[in-house]
N, C-alpha and C positions, 0 to 999 in steps of 0.2 A: 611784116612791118618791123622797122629796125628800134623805133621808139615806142614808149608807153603811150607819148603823146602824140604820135602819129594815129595811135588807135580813139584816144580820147581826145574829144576836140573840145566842147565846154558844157557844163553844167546846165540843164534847163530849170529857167527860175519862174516859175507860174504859181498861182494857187491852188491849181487841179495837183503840181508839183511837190507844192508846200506840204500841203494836206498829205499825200502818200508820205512822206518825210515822218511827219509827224506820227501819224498814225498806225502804218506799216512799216517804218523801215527802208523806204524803198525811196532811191535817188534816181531819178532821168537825167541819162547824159546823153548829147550828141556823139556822133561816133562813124567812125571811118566806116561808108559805105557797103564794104569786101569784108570790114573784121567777123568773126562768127563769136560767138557765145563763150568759148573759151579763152581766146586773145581779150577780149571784154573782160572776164574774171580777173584774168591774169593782172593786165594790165590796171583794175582799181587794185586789187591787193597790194601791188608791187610801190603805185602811187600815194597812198592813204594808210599801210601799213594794216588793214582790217580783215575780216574774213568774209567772204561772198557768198551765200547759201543760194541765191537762184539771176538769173538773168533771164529775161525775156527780150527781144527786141521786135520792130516794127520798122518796115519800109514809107517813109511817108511823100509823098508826091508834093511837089511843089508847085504854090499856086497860079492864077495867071494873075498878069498885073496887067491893069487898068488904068486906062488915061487920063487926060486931064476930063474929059466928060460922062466918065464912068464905062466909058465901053471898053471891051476888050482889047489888048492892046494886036497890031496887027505889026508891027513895027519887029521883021527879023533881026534887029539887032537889041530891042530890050528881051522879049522872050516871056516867058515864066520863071518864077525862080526854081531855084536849083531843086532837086529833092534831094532829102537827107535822111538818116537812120539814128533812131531813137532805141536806147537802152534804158529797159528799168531794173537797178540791180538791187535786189531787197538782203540787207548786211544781218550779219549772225546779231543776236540778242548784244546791246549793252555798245556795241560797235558805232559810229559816226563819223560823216565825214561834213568839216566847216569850211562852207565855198565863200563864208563870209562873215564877217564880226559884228554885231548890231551893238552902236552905243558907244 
């Protein structure tokens, strides 16, 4: 991959999210499908200027979508959505990265 941001695509902002931030260290980012573990590192160091002590990722399946009456949708042109790959990269002690300014 030629870019950082080819490998990192955006920040996941949830409370399950929040809560790791806060308490461990640990940010979820969405992430290029194919990247592995070390283009991941690489690529937040490179973006954020911090130190990375561990990444873990996940394959997550995309779900089906549902019509207008709740059933599954059969319609080969909407589909399921896409599936996507989830990174949690837990930062060396005192490190942070701000995906946004409150206030």
């Amino acid at each position: 991959m030629r870019d950082i941001w080819d490998v990192i695509w955006a920040p996941v902002i949830t409370e399950k999210a929040t809560r790791k931030q806060e308490e461990e260290n640990t940010f979820t980012l969405l992430v290029h499908p194919k990247a592995n573990k070390a283009q991941i590192a690489e690529a937040v160091e490179a973006a954020w200027d911090v130190v990375v002590e561990d990444v873990r990722t996940m394959q997550c399946r995309g779900k089906a979508r549902r019509s207008l009456m709740g059933q599954l949708s059969r319609n080969p042109e909407v589909g399921p959505r896409p599936d996507f790959k989830k990174a949690l990269v837990r930062l060396a002690e005192g490190d942070y990265i701000e995906f946004y300014e409150v206030g």
